[in-house]
C-alpha positions, 0 to 999 in steps of 0.5 A: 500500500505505501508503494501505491500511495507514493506513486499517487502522491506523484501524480498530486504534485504534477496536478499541483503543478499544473495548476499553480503556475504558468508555462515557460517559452524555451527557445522562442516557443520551438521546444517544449518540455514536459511531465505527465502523470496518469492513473488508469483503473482497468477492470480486466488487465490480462482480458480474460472471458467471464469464464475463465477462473482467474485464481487460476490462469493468473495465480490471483482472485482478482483480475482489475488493477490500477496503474500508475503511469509517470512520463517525461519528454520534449517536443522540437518543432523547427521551421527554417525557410521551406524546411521543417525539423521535428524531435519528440521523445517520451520516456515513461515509467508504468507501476501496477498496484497489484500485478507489479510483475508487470512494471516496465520501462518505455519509450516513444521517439520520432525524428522528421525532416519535412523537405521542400525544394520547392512548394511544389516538390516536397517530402518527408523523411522519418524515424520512429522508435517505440517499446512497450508493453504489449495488449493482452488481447492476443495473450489473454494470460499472465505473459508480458510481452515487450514489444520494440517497433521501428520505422523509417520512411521516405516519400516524396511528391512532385506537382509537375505542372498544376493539374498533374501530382507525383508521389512515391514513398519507402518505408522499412519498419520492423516489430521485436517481441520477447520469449515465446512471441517472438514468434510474432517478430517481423520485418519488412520493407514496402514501395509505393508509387502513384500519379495523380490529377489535381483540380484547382480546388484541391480535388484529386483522383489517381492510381498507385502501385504498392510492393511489400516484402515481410519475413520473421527474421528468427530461427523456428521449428513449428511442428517439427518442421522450420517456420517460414513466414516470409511473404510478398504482397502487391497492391494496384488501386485508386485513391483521391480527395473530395472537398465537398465543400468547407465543411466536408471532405472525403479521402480514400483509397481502393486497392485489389491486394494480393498477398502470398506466403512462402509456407501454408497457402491457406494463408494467402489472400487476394482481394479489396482492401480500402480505406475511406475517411470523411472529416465534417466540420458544421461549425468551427467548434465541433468535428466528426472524422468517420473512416471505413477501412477494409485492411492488412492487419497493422504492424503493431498487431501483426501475428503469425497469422495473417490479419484482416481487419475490416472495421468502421469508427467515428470521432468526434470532436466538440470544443465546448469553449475555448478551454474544455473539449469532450472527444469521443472515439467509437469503433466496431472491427471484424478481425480475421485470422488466417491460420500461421499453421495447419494445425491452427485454425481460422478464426476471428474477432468482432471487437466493439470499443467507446471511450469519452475524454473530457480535457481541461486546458486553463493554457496552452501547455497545460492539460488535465483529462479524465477518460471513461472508456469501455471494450468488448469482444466476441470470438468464434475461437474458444474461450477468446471472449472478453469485456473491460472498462477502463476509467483514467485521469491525467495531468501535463505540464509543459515549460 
């Protein structure tokens, strides 16, 4: 108990903090440093179904805890000319009250140049590191999973003459976990390439091209037998804008995708994939995003198998006055799973997710929120059900 209370008393003085004085400028208003605290209750860490007895596959009675999460970082954000540097790094430190097996260590960083030649030939080069703590959505057990992810990216887009827009991109990205899910390990490396016709309202329709190669760089034996995961997956489609108006604008794309593994074919995949955003702003203080996607699995949720999600959500966003936002983030996805093995079945997940986060900033680089949030998912593999509530508090602080 004295743990917990010297962890909260942290997050007291942050609150204090916050409240007791103002912010400073660091070098003209071009960095920002800062310190966070959160507190998270969260009813189901491990997400376990109603069924399960957690005396058992968790070695404890009680399967809700709450965690206590520390943050510092900086954000640099310098323009000069027609170029653009950017540097953000957070480091954190996660304390559970209960299940402290689960203390971690972790980070986020990203560096960008955001080029430009000229208005119209501009770019972007990026580095993004991150580790941390894995959900355990997909492990549904006491079996943290550290999970380190990386990315770089370059791209680049060429508005030849006003109604004609180039674009090519390349990206490496790679996800680390640890013990036995690293049979989830991946790396890959994809290129895109597409040209488009652009209206003098910025409204735009083209074709791109999309190469991706991704293999687990581990040695595996899977039923006796080596694990190969390598794949190659190629992309052609649509994709373009549409302002309706001010108030409406429509972004997507529509690819035919075509997805082969070197070992167990079941797993290959060709068909539609598509995302398709619209953002509505009626009035200067409220905002609706809404994005339906039918899509290849994010890396950070890649697994052995081959993950389809096909999904639809909704964001709103109403600034109620100029200090107090409510945002709200809605989601419904059907998650489909491609067997990694012969001995494994298909199966999928329908995940249904809500939350609600009100913010309070009396300035500009003073934050606190309160989120209430609630997650459900229905399996047709056994015992793959679950339900959580989370409910948090947060306070930022930046000089």
């Amino acid at each position: 108990m004295q743990r917990a209370t010297g962890v909260f008393g942290r997050s007291i003085l942050v609150a204090t903090l916050a409240t007791a004085f103002p912010s400073w400028a660091l070098w003209d208003d071009k960095l920002e440093v800062f310190a966070q605290e959160n507190i998270t209750r969260d009813s189901n860490v491990f997400r376990l179904p109603a069924s399960s007895d957690p005396c058992v596959a968790i070695n404890s009675c009680s399967k809700d805890d709450t965690i206590y999460t520390t943050s510092l970082g900086l954000i640099l954000d310098v323009p000069y000319s027609l170029q653009r540097w950017q540097l953000a790094y957070t480091w954190y430190d996660a304390r559970y009250r209960h299940f402290d097996d689960l203390d971690h260590n972790g980070h986020i960083a990203r560096a960008a140049w955001l080029w430009s030649v000229t208005p119209d030939l501009t770019g972007e080069a990026s580095y993004q590191d991150e580790k941390g703590l894995a959900s355990f959505a997909n492990i549904q057990g006491r079996r943290p999973d550290m999970v380190t992810q990386r990315m770089a990216l370059a791209n680049a887009a060429w508005k030849m003459v006003p109604s004609w827009r180039l674009h090519a991109a390349a990206n490496w990205g790679e996800a680390r976990h640890t013990g036995e899910l690293r049979v989830n390990d991946i790396e890959l490396e994809a290129f895109e390439a597409g040209i488009s016709y652009v209206t003098a309202q910025e409204n735009r329709l083209g074709v791109a091209v999309r190469a991706e190669h991704g293999r687990n760089p581990n040695d595996f034996q899977l039923g006796g037998l080596p694990f190969n995961n390598e794949y190659e997956q190629r992309s052609v489609g649509i994709q373009g804008r549409w302002v309706v108006s001010g108030l409406s604008r429509f972004d997507g794309r529509l690819d035919y995708t075509k997805r082969e593994y070197e070992r167990f074919s079941e797993r290959n995949y060709s068909g539609p994939t598509f995302e398709i955003s619209h953002t509505w702003t009626p009035t200067g203080k409220f905002t609706l995003a809404t994005v339906a996607q039918r899509n290849v699995a994010p890396l950070q949720d890649v697994t052995a198998s081959f993950v389809l999600v096909t999904g639809i959500s909704l964001r709103p966003d109403w600034a109620i006055t100029e200090k107090i936002n409510l945002r709200g983030d809605f989601r419904y996805s059907r998650w489909e799973y491609f067997g990694a093995d012969p001995f494994q079945q298909d199966y999928e997940h329908r995940v249904k997710s809500a939350a609600l986060t009100l913010m309070y900033r009396p300035t500009r680089r003073i934050a606190l929120s309160g989120t209430l949030a609630r997650e459900e998912r229905t399996s047709s593999l056994t015992n793959a059900d679950y339900k959580t509530d989370t409910a948090s508090v947060e306070a930022r602080i930046g000089f």
